[in-house]
NUFIMAR-409560 format. One record per residue (C-alpha): residue in three letters; chain; residue number from 1; x, y, z. Coordinates in nm, 3 decimals. Layout:
BEGIN
code | unit | pos | X | Y | Z
ALA | A | NUM | X | Y | Z;
...
END
This chain:
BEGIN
code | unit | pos | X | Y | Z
UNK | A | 1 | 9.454 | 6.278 | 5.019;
UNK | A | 2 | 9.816 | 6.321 | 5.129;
UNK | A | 3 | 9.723 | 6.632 | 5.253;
UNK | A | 4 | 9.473 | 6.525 | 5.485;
UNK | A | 5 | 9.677 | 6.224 | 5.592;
UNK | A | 6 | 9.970 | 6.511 | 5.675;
UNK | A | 7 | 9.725 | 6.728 | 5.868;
UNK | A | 8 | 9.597 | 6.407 | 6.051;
UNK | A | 9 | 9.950 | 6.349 | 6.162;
UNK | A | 10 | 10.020 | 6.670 | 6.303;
UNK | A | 11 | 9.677 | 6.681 | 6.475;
UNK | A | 12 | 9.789 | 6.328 | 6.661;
UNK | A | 13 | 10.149 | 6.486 | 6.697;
UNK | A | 14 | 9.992 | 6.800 | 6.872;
UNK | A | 15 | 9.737 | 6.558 | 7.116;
UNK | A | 16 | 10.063 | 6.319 | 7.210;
UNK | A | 17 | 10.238 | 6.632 | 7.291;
UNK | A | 18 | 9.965 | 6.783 | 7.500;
UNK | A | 19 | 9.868 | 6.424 | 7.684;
UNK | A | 20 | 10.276 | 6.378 | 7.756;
UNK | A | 21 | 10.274 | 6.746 | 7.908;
UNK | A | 22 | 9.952 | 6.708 | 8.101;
UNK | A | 23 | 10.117 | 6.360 | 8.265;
UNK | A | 24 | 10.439 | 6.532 | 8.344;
UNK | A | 25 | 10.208 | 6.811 | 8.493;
UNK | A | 26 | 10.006 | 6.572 | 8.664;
UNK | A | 27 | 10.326 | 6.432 | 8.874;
UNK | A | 28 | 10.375 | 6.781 | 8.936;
UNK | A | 29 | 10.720 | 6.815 | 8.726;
UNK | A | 30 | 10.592 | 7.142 | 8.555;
UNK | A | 31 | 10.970 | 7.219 | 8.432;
UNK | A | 32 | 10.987 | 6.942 | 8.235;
UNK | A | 33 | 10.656 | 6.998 | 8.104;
UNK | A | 34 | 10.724 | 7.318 | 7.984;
UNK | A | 35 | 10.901 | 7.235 | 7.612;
UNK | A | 36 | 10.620 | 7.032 | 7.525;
UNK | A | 37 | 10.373 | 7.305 | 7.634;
UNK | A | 38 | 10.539 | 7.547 | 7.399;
UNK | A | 39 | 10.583 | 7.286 | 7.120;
UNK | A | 40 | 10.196 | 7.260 | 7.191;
UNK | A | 41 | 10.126 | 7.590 | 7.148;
UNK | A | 42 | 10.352 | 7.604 | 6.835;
UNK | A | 43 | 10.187 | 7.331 | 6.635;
UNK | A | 44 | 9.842 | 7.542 | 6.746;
UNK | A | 45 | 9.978 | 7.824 | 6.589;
UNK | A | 46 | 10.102 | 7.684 | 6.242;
UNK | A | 47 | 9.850 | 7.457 | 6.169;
UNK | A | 48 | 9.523 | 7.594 | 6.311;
UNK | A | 49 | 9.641 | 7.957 | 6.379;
UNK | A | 50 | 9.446 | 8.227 | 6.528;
UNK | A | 51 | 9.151 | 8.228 | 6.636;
UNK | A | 52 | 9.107 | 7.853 | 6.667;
UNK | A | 53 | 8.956 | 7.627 | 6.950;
UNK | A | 54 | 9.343 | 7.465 | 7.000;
UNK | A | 55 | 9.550 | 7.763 | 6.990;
UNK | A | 56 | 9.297 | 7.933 | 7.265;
UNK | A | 57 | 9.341 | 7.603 | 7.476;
UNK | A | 58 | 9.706 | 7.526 | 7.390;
UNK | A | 59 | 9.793 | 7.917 | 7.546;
UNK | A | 60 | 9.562 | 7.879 | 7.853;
UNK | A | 61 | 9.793 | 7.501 | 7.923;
UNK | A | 62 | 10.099 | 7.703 | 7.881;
UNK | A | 63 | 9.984 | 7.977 | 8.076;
UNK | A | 64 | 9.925 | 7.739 | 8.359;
UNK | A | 65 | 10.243 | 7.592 | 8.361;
UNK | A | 66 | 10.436 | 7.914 | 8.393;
UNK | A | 67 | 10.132 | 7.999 | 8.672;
UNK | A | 68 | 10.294 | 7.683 | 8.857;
UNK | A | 69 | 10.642 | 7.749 | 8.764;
UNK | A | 70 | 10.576 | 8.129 | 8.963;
UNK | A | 71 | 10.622 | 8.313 | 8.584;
UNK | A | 72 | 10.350 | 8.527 | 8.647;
UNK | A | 73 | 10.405 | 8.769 | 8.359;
UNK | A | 74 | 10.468 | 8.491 | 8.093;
UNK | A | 75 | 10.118 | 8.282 | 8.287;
UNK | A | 76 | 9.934 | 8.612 | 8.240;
UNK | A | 77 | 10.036 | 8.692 | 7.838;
UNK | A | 78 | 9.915 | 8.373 | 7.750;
UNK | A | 79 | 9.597 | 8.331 | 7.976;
UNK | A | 80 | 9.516 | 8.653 | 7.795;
UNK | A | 81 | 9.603 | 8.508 | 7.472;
UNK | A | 82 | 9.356 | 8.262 | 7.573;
UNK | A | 83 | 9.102 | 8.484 | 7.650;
UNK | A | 84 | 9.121 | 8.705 | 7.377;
UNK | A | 85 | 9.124 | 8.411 | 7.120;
UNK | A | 86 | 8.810 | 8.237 | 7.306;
UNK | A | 87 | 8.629 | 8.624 | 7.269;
UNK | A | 88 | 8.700 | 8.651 | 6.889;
UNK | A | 89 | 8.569 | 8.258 | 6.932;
UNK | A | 90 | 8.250 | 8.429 | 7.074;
UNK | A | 91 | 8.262 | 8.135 | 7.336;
UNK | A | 92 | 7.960 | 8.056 | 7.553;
UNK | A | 93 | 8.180 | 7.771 | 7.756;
UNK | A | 94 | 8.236 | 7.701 | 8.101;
UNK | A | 95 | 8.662 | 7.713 | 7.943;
UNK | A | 96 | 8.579 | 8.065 | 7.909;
UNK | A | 97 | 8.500 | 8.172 | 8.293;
UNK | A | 98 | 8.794 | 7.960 | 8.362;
UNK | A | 99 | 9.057 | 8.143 | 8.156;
UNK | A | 100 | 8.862 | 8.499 | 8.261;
UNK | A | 101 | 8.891 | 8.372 | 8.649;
UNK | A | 102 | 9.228 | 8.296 | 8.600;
UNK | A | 103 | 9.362 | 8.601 | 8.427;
UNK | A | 104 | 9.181 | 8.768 | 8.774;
UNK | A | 105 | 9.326 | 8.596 | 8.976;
UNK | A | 106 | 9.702 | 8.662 | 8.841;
UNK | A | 107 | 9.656 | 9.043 | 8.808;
UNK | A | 108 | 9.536 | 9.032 | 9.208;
UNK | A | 109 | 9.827 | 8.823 | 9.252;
UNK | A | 110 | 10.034 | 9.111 | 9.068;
UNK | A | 111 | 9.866 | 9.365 | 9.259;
UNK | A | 112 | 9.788 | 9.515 | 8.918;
UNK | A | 113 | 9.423 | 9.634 | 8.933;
UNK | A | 114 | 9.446 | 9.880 | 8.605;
UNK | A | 115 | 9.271 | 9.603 | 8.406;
UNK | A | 116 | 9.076 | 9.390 | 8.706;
UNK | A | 117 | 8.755 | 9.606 | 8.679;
UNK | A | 118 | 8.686 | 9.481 | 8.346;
UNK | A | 119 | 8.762 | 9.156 | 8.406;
UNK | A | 120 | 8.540 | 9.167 | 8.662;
UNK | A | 121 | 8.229 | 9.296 | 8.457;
UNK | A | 122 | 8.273 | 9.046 | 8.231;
UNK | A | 123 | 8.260 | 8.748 | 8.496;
UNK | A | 124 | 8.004 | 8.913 | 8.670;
UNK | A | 125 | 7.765 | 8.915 | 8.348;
UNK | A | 126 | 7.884 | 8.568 | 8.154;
UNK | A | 127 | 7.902 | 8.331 | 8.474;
UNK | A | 128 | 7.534 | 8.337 | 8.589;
UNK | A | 129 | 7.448 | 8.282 | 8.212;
UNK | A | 130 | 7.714 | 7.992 | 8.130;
UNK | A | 131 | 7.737 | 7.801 | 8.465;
UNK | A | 132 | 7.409 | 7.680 | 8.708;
UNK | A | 133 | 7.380 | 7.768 | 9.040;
UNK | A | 134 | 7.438 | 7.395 | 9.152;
UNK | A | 135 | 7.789 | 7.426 | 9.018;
UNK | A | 136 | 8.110 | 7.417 | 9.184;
UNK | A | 137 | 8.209 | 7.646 | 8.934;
UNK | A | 138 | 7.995 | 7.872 | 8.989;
UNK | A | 139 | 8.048 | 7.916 | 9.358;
UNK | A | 140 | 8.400 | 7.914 | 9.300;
UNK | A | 141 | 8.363 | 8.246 | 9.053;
UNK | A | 142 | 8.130 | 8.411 | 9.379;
UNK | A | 143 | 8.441 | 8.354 | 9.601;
UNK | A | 144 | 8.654 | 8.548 | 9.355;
UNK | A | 145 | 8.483 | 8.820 | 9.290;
UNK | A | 146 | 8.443 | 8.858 | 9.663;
UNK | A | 147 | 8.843 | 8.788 | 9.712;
UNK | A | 148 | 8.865 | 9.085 | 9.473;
UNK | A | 149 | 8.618 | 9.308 | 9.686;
UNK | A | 150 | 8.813 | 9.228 | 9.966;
UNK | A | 151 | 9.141 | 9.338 | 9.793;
UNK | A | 152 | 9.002 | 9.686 | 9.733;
UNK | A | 153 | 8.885 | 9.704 | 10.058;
UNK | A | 154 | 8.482 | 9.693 | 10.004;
UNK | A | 155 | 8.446 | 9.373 | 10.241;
UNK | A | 156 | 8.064 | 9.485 | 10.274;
UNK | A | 157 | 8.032 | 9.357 | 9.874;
UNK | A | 158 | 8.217 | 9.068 | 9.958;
UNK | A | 159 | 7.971 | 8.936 | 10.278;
UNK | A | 160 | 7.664 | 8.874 | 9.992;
UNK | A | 161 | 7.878 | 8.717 | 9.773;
UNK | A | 162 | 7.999 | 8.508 | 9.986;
UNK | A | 163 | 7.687 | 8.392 | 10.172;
UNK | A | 164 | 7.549 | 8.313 | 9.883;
UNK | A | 165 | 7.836 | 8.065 | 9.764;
UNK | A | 166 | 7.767 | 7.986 | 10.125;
UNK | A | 167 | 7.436 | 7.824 | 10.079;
UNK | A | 168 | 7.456 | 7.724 | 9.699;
UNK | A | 169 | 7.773 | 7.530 | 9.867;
UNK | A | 170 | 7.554 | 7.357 | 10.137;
UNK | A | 171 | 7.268 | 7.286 | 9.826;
UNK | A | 172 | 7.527 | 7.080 | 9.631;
UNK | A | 173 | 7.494 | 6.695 | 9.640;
UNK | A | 174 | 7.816 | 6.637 | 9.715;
UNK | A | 175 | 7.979 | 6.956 | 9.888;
UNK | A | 176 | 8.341 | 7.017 | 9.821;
UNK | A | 177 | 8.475 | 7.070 | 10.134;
UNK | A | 178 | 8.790 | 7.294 | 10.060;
UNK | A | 179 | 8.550 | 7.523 | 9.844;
UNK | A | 180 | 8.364 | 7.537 | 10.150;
UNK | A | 181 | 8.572 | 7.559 | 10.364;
UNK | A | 182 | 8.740 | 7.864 | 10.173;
UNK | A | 183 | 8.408 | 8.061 | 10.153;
UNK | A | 184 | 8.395 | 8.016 | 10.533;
UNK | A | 185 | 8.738 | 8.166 | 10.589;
UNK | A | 186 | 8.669 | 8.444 | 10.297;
UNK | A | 187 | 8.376 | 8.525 | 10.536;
UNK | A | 188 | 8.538 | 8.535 | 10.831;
UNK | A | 189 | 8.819 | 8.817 | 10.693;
UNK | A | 190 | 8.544 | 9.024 | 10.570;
UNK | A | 191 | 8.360 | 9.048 | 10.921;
UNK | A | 192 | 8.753 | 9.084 | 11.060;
UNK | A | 193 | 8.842 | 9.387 | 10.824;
UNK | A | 194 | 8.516 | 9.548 | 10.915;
UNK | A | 195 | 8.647 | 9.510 | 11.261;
UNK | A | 196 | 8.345 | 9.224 | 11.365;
UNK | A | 197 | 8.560 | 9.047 | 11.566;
UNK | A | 198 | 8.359 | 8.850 | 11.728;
UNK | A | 199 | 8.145 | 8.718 | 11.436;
UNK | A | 200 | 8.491 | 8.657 | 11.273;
UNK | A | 201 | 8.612 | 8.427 | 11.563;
UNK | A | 202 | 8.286 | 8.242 | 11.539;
UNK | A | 203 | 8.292 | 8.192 | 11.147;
UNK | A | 204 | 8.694 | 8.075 | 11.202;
UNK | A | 205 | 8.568 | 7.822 | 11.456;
UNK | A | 206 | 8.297 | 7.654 | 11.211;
UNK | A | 207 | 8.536 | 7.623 | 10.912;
UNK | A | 208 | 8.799 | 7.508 | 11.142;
UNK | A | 209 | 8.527 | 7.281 | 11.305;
UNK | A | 210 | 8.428 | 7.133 | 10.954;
UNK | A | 211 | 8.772 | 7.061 | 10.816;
UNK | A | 212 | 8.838 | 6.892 | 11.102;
UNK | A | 213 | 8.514 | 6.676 | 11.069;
UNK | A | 214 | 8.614 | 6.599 | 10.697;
UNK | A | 215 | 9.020 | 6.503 | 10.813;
UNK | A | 216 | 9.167 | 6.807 | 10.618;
UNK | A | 217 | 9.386 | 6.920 | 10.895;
UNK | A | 218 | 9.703 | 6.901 | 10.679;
UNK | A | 219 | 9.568 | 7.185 | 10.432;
UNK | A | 220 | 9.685 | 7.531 | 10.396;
UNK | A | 221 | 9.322 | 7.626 | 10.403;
UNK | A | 222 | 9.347 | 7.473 | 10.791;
UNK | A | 223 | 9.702 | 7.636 | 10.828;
UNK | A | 224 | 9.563 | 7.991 | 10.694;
UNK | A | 225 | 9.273 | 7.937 | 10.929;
UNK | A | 226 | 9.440 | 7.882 | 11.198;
UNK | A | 227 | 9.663 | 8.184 | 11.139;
UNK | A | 228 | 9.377 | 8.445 | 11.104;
UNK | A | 229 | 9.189 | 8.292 | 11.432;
UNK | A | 230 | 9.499 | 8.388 | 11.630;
UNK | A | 231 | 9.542 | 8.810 | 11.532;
UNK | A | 232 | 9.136 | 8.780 | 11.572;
UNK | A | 233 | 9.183 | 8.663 | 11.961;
UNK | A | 234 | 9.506 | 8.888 | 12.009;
UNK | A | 235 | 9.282 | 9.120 | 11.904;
UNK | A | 236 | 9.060 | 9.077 | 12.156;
UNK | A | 237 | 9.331 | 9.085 | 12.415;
UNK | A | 238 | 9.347 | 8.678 | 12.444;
UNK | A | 239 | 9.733 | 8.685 | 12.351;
UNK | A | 240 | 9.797 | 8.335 | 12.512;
UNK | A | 241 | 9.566 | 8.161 | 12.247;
UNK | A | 242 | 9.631 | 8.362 | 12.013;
UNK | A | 243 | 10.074 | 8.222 | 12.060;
UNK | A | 244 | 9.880 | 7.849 | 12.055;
UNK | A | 245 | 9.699 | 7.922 | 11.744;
UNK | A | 246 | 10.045 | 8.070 | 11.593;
UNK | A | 247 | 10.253 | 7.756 | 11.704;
UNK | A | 248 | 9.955 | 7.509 | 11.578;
UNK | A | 249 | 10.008 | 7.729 | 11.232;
UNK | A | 250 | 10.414 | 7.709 | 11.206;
UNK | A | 251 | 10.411 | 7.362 | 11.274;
UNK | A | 252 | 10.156 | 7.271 | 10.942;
UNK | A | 253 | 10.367 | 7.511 | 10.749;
UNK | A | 254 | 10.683 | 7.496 | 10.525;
UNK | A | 255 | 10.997 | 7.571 | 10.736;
UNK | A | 256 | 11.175 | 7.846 | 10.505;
UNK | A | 257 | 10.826 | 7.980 | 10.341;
UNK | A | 258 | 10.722 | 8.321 | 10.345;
UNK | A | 259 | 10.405 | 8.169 | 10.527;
UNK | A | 260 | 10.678 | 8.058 | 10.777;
UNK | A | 261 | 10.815 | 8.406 | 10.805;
UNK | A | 262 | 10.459 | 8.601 | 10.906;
UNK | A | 263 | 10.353 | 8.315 | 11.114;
UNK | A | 264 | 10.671 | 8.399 | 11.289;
UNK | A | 265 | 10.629 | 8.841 | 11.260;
UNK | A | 266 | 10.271 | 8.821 | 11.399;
UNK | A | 267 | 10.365 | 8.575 | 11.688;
UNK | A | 268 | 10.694 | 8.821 | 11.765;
UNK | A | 269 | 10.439 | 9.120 | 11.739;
UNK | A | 270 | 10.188 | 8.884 | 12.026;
UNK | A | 271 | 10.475 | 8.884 | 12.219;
UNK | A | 272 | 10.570 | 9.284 | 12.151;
UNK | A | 273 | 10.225 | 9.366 | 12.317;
UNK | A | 274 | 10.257 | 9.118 | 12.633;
UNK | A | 275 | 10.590 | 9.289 | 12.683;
UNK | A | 276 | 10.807 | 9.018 | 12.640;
UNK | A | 277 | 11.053 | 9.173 | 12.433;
UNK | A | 278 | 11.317 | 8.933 | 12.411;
UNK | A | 279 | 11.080 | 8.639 | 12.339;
UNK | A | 280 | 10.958 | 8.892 | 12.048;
UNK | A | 281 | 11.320 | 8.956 | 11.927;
UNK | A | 282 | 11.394 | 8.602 | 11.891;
UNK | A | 283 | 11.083 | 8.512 | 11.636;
UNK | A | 284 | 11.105 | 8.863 | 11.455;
UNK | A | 285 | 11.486 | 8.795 | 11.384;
UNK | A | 286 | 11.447 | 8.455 | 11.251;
UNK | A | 287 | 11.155 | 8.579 | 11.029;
UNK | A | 288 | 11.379 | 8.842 | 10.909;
UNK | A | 289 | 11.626 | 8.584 | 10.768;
UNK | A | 290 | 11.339 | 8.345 | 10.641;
UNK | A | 291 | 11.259 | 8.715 | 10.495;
UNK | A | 292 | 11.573 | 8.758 | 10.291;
UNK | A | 293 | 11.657 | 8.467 | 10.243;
UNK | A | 294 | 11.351 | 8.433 | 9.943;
UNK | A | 295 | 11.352 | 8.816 | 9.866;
UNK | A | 296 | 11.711 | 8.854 | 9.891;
UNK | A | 297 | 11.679 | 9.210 | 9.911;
UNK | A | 298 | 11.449 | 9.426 | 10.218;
UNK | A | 299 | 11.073 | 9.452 | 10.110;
UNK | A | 300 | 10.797 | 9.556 | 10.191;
UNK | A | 301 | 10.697 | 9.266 | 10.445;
UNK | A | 302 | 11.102 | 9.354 | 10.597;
UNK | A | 303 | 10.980 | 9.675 | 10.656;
UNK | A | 304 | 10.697 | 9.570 | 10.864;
UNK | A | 305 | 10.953 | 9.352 | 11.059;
UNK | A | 306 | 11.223 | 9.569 | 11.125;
UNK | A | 307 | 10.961 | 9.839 | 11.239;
UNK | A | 308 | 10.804 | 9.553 | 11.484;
UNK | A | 309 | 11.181 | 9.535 | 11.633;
UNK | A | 310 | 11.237 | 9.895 | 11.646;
UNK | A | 311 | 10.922 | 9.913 | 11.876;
UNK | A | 312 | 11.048 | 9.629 | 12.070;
UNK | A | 313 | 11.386 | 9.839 | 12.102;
UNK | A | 314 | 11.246 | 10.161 | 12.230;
UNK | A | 315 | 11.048 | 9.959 | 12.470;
UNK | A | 316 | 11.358 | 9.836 | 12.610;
UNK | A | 317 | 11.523 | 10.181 | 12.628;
UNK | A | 318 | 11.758 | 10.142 | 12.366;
UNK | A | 319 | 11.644 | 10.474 | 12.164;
UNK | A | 320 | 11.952 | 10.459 | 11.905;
UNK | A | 321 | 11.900 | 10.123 | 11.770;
UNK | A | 322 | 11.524 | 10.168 | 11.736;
UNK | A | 323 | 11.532 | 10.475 | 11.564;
UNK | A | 324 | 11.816 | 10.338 | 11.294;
UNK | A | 325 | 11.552 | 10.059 | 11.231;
UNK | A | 326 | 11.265 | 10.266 | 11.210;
UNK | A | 327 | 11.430 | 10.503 | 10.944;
UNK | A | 328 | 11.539 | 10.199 | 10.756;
UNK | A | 329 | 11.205 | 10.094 | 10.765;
UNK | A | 330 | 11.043 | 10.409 | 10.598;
UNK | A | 331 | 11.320 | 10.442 | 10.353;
UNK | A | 332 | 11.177 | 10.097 | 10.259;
UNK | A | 333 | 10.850 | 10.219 | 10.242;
UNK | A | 334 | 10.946 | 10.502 | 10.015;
UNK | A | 335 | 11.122 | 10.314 | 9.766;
UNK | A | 336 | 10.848 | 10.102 | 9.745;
UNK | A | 337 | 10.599 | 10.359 | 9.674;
UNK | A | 338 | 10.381 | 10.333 | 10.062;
UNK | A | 339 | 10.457 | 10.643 | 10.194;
UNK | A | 340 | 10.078 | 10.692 | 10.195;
UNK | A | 341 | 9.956 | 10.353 | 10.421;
UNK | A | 342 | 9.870 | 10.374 | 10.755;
UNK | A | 343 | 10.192 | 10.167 | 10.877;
UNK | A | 344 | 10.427 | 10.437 | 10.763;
UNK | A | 345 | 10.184 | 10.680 | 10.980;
UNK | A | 346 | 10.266 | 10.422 | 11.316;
UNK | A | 347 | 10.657 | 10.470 | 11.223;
UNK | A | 348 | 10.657 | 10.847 | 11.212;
UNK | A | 349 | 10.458 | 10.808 | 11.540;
UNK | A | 350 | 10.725 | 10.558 | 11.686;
UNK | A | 351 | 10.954 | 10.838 | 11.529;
UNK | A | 352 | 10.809 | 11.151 | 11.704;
UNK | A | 353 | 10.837 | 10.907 | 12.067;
UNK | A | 354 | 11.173 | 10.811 | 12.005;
UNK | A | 355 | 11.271 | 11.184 | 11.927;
UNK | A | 356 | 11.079 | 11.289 | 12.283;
UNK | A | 357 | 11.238 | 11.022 | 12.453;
UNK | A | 358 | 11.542 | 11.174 | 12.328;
UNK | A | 359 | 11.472 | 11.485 | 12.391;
UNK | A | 360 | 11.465 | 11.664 | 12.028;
UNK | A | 361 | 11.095 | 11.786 | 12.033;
UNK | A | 362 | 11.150 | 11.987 | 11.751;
UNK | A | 363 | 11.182 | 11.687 | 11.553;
UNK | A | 364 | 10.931 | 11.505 | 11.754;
UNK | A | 365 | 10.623 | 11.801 | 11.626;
UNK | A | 366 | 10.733 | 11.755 | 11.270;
UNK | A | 367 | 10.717 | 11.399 | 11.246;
UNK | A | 368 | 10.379 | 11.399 | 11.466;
UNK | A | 369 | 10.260 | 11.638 | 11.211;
UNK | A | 370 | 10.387 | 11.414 | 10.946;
UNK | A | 371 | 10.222 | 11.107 | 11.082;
UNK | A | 372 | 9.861 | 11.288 | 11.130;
UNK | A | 373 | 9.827 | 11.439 | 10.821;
UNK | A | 374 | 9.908 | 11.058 | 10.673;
UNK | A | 375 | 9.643 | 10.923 | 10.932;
UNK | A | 376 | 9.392 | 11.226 | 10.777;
UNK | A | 377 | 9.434 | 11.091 | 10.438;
UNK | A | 378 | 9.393 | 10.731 | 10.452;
UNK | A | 379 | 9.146 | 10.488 | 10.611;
UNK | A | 380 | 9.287 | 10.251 | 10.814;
UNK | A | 381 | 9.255 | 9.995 | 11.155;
UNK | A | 382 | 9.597 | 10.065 | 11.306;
UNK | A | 383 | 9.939 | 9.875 | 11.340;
UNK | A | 384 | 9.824 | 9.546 | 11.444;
UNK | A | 385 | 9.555 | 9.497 | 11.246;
UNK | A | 386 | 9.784 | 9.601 | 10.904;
UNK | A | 387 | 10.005 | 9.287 | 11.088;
UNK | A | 388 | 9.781 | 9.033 | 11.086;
UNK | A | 389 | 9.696 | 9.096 | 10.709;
UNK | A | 390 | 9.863 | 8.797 | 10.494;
UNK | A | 391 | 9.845 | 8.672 | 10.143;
UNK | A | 392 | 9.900 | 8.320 | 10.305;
END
């Protein structure tokens, strides 16, 4: 008898701990939720160890709080944790497609795809069986597995996917509208990276239309829509609306976000092609500091930047300080591992001009060499198109 009254005590310890986290979480104060997540996961551990129903939930609650707290390795090890202990659990649950979407989602986040094609068997086989068509759920898991088509470039498997979350969406009895809405803009990249402009600028305008009809105009889904409607019409060669579509984007974003910073790189790059160099120069170089100022150290996206300026630069004439930037900006490349993308191909072209315009063609053929057998060995849509790509 004391026994059980002991074990009843720690079971109502463990669910005041996990209701005070999930309020603290609820007002959005994740740090201070975070002791009483791994006290959760603790008393999980000791009394019910592994496998056991609580431990497998009390590692997927900590695993979201270090997702929210931008630990992505510590969010990961324990969503796996959860996973793992919910497989030896043989669970059949709709907490089971969760924890496998999220542990996706996380490695794409990583850009870690060693482990993603597995994942992705799995949800593709247990989510049809566990969840009904008519269930939010459900669509949600066809918009991720077509997010993760799109991420390794086969945008023609994404399209069914996400026409089919598409129409399930429109089926439900009570659509949810940033689901929707979020299928619509999936859609709409897919046609873009396939380079169907046109059908991408009309799938933009619905979902842009329908937030708008359901008052979600201060959304990042709006913001993000807005952003990818603008390179679609600079595409195009409508430059003017695409700068209106980038201004309508900055102002819904955070001033000092990364989201700030390519807002600002694509707009200077709009500017870049209208020949307006110093316009251009003024955005890139205050998305360069937004740039460092969160990475504290050049990057990937700071490559793309400084190679943006160095093209405004030798447009201008000024051959020295473009071709300082544009080295900088494949050593970047290199160090990150991209010599083999198409944008360091469009530096060692900007490269072999710069070295014509100042007269050293012998450098000028190597790099042209350089940047062609790059271009031979990778698929790709060209500078601006690599530009308007964003995680945002």
């Amino acid at each position: 008898m004391p026994n059980n009254m002991q074990g009843q005590r720690i079971k109502q310890k463990w669910q005041t701990i996990k209701a005070q986290a999930d309020t603290l979480e609820a007002h959005k104060d994740f740090q201070a939720a975070l002791p009483l997540r791994l006290q959760e996961k603790d008393i999980a551990l000791k009394k019910w160890k592994k496998p056991s129903e609580q431990y497998a939930t009390a590692a997927s609650d900590l695993g979201l709080n270090y997702y929210y707290l931008a630990k992505l390795d510590s969010s990961l090890f324990f969503f796996q944790e959860s996973l793992e202990t919910r497989e030896q659990l043989k669970d059949s649950t709709a907490k089971y497609i969760k924890v496998l979407s999220a542990c996706i989602k996380i490695n794409m986040q990583m850009n870690d795809y060693t482990n993603i094609a597995l994942l992705y068997e799995k949800l593709s086989i247990a989510s049809p069986k566990i969840l009904a068509e008519n269930n939010p759920d459900y669509i949600d898991v066809l918009n991720l597995l077509a997010t993760f088509h799109q991420a390794i470039g086969e945008d023609e498997n994404a399209i069914p996917l996400l026409q089919k979350g598409l129409i399930l969406s429109e089926r439900l009895e009570q659509i949810k509208p940033l689901l929707h809405a979020q299928l619509l803009s999936n859609l709409g990249l897919s046609y873009y990276n396939l380079r169907r402009i046109y059908e991408a600028i009309s799938i933009y305008d619905k979902a842009l239309t329908f937030l708008r009809e359901k008052s979600l105009t201060n959304t990042k889904e709006y913001a993000k829509l807005n952003h990818n409607l603008a390179g679609a019409y600079s595409d195009i060669g409508k430059h003017k609306l695409a700068l209106v579509l980038y201004r309508q984007y900055l102002s819904l974003v955070e001033q000092g976000s990364i989201e700030q910073s390519v807002g600002l790189q694509n707009m200077g790059n709009v500017y870049r092609i209208m020949e307006q160099p110093d316009s251009s120069l003024i955005v890139l170089e205050q998305a360069r500091r937004i740039n460092l100022k969160i990475y504290k150290e050049p990057n990937p996206r700071y490559a793309v930047l400084q190679g943006i300026i160095a093209m405004n630069y030798n447009n201008m004439g000024k051959y020295e300080e473009s071709l300082d930037l544009a080295k900088n900006s494949l050593e970047i490349l290199e160090k990150f591992n991209l010599k083999n993308t198409y944008y360091y191909a469009s530096i060692n072209n900007l490269l072999a001009i710069l070295y014509s315009n100042m007269d050293q063609s012998e450098e000028a053929l190597k790099t042209t060499i350089k940047a062609m057998q790059i271009q031979k060995e990778i698929a790709g849509e060209g500078l601006d198109y690599l530009l308007s790509l964003s995680d945002v």
